[in-house]
C-alpha positions in Angstrom: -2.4 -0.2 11.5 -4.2 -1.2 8.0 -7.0 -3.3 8.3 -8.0 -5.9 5.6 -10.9 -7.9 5.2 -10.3 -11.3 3.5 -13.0 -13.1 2.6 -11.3 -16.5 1.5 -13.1 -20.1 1.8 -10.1 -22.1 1.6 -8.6 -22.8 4.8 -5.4 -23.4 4.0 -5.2 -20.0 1.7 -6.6 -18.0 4.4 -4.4 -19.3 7.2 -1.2 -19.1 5.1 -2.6 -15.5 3.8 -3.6 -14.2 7.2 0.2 -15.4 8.7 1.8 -13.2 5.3 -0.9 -10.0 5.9 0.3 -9.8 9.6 3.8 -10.3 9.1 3.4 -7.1 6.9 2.4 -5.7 9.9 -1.4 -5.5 9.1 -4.6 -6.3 10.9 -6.6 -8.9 9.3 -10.7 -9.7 9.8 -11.4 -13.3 8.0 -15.0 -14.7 6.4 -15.1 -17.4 4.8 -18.3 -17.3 3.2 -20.8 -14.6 1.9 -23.0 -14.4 4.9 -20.1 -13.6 7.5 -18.5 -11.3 5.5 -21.7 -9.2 5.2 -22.2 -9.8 9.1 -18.8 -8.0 9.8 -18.9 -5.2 7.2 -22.0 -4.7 9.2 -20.0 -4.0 12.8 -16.4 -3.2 11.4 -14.7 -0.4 9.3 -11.4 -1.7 6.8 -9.0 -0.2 4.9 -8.7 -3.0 1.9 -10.8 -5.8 1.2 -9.6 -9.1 -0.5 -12.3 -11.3 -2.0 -12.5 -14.6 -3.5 -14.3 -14.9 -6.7 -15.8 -18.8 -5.6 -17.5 -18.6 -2.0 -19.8 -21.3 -1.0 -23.1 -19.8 -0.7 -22.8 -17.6 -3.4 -20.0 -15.1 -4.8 -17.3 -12.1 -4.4 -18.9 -9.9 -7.2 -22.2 -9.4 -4.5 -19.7 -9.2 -1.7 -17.5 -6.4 -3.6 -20.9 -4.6 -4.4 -22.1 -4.7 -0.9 -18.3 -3.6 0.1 -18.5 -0.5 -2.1 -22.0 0.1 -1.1 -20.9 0.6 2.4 -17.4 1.4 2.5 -15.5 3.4 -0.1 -12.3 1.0 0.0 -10.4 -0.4 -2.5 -11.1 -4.6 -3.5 -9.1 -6.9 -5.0 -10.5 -10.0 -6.2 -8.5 -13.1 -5.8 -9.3 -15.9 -8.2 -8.4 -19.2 -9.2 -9.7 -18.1 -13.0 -8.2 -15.4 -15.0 -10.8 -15.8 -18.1 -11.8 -12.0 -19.6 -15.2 -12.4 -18.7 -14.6 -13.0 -14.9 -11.9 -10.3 -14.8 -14.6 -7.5 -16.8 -17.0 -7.9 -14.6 -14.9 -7.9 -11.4 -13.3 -4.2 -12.4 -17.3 -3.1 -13.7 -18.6 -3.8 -10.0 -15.6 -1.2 -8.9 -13.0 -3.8 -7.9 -9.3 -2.4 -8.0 -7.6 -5.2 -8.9 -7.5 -8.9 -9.5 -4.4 -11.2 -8.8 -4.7 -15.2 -10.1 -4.3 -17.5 -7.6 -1.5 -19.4 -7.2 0.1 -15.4 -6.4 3.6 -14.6 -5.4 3.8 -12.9 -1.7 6.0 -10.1 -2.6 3.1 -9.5 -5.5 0.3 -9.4 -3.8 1.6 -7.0 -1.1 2.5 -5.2 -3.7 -0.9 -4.8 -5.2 -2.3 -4.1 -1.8 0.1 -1.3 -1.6 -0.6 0.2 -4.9 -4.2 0.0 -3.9 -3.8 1.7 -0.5 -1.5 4.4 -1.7 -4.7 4.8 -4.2 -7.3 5.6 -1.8 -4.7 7.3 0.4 -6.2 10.8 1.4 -3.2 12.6 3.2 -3.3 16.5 3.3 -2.1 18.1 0.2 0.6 20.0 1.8 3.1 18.1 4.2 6.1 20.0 5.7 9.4 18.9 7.5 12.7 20.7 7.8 12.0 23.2 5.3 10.8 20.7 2.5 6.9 21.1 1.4 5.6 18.1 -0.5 2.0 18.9 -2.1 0.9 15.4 -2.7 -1.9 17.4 -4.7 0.3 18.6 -7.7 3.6 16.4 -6.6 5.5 19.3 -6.4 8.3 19.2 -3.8 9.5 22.9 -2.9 12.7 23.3 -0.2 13.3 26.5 1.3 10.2 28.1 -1.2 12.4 26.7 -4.5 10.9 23.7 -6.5 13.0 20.3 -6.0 13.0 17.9 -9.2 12.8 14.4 -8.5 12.5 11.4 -10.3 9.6 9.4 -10.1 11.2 6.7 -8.3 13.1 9.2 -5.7 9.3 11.3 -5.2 7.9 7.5 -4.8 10.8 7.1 -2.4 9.6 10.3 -0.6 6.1 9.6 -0.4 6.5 6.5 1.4 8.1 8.4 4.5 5.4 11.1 4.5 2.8 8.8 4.6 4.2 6.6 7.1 5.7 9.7 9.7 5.3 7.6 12.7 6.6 4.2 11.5 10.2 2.9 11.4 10.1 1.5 6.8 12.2 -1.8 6.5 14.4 -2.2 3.2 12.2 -5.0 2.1 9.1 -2.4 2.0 11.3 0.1 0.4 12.4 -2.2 -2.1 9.1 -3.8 -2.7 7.6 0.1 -3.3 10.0 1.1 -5.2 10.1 -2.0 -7.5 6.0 -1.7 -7.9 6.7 1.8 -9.0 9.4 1.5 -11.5 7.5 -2.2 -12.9 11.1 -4.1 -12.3 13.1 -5.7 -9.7 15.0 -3.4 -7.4 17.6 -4.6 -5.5 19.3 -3.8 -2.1 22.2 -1.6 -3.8 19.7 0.5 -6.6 17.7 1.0 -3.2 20.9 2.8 -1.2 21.4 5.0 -4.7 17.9 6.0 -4.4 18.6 7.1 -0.6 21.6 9.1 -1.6 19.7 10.7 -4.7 16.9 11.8 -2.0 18.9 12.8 0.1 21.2 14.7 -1.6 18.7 16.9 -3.0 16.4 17.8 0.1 18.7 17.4 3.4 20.6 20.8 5.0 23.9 18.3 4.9 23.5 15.0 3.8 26.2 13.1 5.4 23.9 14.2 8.4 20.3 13.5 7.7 17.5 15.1 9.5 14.3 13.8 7.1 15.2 10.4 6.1 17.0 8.5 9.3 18.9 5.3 9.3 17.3 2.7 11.7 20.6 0.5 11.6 19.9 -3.2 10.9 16.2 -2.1 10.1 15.8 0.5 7.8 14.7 4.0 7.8 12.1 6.6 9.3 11.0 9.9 8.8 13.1 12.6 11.4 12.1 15.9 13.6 8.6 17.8 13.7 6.3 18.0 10.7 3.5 19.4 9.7 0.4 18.4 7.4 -1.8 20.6 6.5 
């Protein structure tokens, strides 16, 4: 499970933001103020930070430069102002993103996905069924042959191969896939993509053994693999 560190003042933003993270299926460690969140990057490791710009006894620019200073994680500010000079400085201190509050949900967990993906470290070579993906190169090779893919479908694939354990509901699919192409996907371009995928990297399609159906969920990655 991800962990994020949201350092937010505002109740009300934290406790609706906090509700939204774990419904994602995320963990979530809350400061409200400078001095806790420096307290618990002392004691806790995390896997994505979101800051507030504004905190009460000081700012998020010295919290995202203590954050990189001890933990090489991705930040993303989250600010009520979205004036150049704020935003400048915010990506100088190594911030990965910014998003203006008020946000959309689906867009902020979309950020915090592109983010994660970012600093994702998997092996370079992962194997299932025959298929290699190098994440290194993004070459996808079944049976020792290369396998072209779109970017959307190798997108698509990623998200399995990074998540081999977990069963990946349509609406993260769909939220992926519509970060990656920069425009709304819906439920039927999302089946297309499926097909596509699998089509070019299953033994038999009309029997999957990479990409299963969870019915009424979603999908998840099939049989033994290897990452190397």
């Amino acid at each position: 499970m991800k962990q994020i560190f949201l350092v937010e003042d505002d109740k009300a933003i934290a406790r609706n933001l906090i509700r939204l993270l774990r419904s994602e299926g995320f963990a979530v460690t809350h400061a409200s103020t400078r001095t806790q969140a420096l307290a618990a990057l002392a004691g806790n490791h995390f896997d994505l930070a979101l800051v507030d710009i504004s905190l009460p006894d000081g700012n998020g620019f010295t919290v995202c430069t203590e954050i990189k200073a001890s933990q090489d994680i991705p930040v993303i500010f989250l600010t009520a102002s979205d004036d150049e000079s704020s935003v400048v400085t915010g990506l100088n201190l190594g911030a990965d993103d910014y998003i203006t509050k008020p946000f959309r949900p689906r867009e902020l967990i979309a950020r915090i996905g592109t983010a994660l993906r970012r600093s994702a470290r998997p092996g370079p070579i992962f194997e299932i069924h025959g298929v290699q993906v190098d994440t290194a190169s993004g070459i996808v090779k079944k049976c020792g042959k290369e396998v072209y893919l779109s970017a959307l479908e190798y997108r698509l694939l990623l998200v399995f191969i990074q998540n081999p354990k977990n069963i990946i509901t349509r609406d993260r699919l769909l939220d992926e896939l519509w970060d990656a192409a920069g425009e709304f996907v819906n439920n039927n371009t999302l089946t297309v993509y499926i097909k596509r995928l699998r089509e070019k990297i299953e033994d038999d399609p009309t029997d999957p053994q990479i990409i299963l159906t969870v019915r009424g969920t979603g999908y998840r990655l099939g049989g033994s693999y290897v990452s190397e």
